[in-house]
C-alpha positions as CSV (number, residue, x, y, z in Angstrom):
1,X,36.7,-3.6,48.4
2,X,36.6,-0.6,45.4
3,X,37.5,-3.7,43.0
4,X,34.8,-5.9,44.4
5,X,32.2,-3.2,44.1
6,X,33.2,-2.0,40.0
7,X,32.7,-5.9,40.0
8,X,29.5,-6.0,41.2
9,X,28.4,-3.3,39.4
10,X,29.4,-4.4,35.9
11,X,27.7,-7.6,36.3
12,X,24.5,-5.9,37.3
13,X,24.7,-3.6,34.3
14,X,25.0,-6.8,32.0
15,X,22.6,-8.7,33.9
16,X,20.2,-5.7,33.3
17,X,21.3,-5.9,28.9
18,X,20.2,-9.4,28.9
19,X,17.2,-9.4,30.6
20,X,16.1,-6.5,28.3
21,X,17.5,-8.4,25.4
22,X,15.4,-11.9,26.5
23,X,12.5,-9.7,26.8
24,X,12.5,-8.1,23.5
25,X,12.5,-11.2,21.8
26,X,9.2,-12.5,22.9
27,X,7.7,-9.4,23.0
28,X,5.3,-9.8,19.5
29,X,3.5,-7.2,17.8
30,X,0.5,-6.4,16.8
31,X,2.8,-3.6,15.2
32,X,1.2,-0.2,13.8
33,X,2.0,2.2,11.5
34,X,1.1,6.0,10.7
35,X,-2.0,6.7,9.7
36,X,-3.9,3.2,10.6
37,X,-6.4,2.6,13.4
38,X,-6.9,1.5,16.7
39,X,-8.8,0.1,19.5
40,X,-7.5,1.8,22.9
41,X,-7.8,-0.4,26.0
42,X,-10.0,1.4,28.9
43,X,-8.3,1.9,32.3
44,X,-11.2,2.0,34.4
45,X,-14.0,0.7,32.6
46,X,-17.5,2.0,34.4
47,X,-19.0,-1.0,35.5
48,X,-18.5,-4.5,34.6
49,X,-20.3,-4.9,31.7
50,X,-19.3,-1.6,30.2
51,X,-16.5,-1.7,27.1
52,X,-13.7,-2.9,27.1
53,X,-11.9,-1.5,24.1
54,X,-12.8,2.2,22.6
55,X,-12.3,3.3,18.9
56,X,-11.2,3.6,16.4
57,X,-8.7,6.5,16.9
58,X,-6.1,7.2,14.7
59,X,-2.8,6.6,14.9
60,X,-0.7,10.2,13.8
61,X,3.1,9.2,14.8
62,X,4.8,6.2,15.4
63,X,7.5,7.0,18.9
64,X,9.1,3.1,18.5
65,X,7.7,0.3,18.3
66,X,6.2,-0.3,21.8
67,X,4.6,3.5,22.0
68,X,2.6,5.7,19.6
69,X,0.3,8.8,19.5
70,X,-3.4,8.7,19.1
71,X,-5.6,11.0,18.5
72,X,-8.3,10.6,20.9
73,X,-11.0,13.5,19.9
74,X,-8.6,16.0,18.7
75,X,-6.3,15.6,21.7
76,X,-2.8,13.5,21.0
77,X,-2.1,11.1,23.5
78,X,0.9,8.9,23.9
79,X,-0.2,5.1,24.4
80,X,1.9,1.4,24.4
81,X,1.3,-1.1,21.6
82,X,0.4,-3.6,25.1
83,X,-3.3,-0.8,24.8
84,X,-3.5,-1.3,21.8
85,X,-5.6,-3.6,19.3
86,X,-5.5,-3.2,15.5
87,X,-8.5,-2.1,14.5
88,X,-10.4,-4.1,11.1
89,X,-12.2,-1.9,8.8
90,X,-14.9,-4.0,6.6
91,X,-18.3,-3.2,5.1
92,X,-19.9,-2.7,8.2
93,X,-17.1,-0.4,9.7
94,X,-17.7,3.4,11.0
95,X,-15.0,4.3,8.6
96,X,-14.6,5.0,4.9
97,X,-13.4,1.5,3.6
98,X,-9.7,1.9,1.7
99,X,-9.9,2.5,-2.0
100,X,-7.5,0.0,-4.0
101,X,-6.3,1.7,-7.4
């Protein structure tokens, strides 16, 4: 029975590595880094028609590549990349546009 149950108990563990391992490979970015911004996804939105996606807040440390920390008005808050949508800055953007040298 003991060899039986080290049996089972193996092939669980390895079943466990290859599902993890199938789901990392389809798991796609968007990927951030430091110092870029973000839309955050609202849990509970208000009402139906309220927003969906709040922002920008920038992003102040990268855990891996599935979580990071925001800063959501002057608070850090850890959040996962699945919350997260990259946020586009253009002419018409709240924030100071990037200066090329």
């Amino acid at each position: 029975k003991q060899w039986y149950q080290r049996r089972v108990i193996i092939k669980t563990k390895q079943r466990a590595q290859y599902m993890a391992t199938q789901y990392d490979k389809k798991v796609k970015g968007p990927f951030f880094e430091k110092g870029e911004y973000c839309l955050a996804l609202v849990n509970v939105p208000k009402h139906k028609f309220s927003e969906k996606w709040k922002g920008p807040y920038l992003i102040t440390d990268k855990i891996n590549d599935w979580n990071y920390i925001i800063s959501i008005d002057g608070q850090e808050k850890i959040i996962n990349v699945e919350k997260m949508k990259p946020y586009v800055i253009n002419k018409y953007s709240i924030l100071p546009r990037p200066t090329t040298p």
